[in-house]
C-alpha positions as CSV (number, residue, x, y, z in Angstrom):
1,X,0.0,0.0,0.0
2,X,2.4,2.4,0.8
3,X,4.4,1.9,-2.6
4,X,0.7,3.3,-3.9
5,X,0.5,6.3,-2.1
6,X,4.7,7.1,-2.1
7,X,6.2,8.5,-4.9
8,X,9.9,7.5,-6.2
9,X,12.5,8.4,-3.7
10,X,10.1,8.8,-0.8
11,X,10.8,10.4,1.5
12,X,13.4,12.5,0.4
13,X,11.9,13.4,-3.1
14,X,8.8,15.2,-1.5
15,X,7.9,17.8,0.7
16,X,7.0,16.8,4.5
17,X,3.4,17.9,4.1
18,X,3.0,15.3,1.4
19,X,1.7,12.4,3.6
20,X,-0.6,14.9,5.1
21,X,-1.8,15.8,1.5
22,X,-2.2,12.7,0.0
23,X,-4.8,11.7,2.9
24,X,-7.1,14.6,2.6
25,X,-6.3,14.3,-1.2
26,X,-7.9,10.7,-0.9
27,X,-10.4,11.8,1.2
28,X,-11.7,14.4,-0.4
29,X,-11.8,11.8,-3.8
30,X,-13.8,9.5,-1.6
31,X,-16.5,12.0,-0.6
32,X,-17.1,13.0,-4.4
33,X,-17.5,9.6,-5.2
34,X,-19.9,8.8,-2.3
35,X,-22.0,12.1,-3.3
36,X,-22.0,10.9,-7.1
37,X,-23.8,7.8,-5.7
38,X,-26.5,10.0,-3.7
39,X,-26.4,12.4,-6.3
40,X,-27.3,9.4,-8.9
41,X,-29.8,7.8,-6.5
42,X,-31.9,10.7,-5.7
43,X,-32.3,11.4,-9.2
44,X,-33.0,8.2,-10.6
45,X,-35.3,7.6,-7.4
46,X,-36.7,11.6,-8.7
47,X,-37.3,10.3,-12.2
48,X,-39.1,7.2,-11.4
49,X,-37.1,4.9,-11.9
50,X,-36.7,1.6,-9.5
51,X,-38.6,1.4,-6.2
52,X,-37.8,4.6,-3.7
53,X,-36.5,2.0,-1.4
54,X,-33.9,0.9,-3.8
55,X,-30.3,1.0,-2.0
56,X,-27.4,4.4,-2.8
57,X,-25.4,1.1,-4.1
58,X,-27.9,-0.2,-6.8
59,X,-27.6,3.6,-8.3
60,X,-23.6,3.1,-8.2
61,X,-24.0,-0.3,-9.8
62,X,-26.3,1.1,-12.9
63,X,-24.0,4.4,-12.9
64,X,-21.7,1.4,-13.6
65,X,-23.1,-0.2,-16.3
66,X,-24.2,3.1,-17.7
67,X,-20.5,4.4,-18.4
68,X,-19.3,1.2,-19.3
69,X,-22.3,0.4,-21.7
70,X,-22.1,4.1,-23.5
């Protein structure tokens, strides 16, 4: 994992706020990924589509197929 997140030459190659930034950097690409999927879901719930009780996942899962399909 951390041969993910490091870049070449860690540590010495970066700046020491680096590890600090790459959490909130991943963090913050988390939380616009889990607000596309309520973003997704309340609108396909809006438009009728599926039941209302239909999970946030089952939106991410035809989001899916969606961008794969087009």
């Amino acid at each position: 994992m951390a041969s993910f997140i490091h870049t070449c030459r860690y540590p010495q190659s970066v700046n020491e706020g680096y590890i600090q930034y790459q959490f909130y950097d991943s963090l913050q690409g988390l939380c616009s990924y889990l607000r596309g999927v309520v973003s997704t879901s309340a609108v396909l719930t809006a438009a009728g589509v599926g039941k209302s009780d239909a999970s946030a996942l089952s939106a991410a899962v035809v989001s899916l197929v969606l961008l794969i399909t087009l």
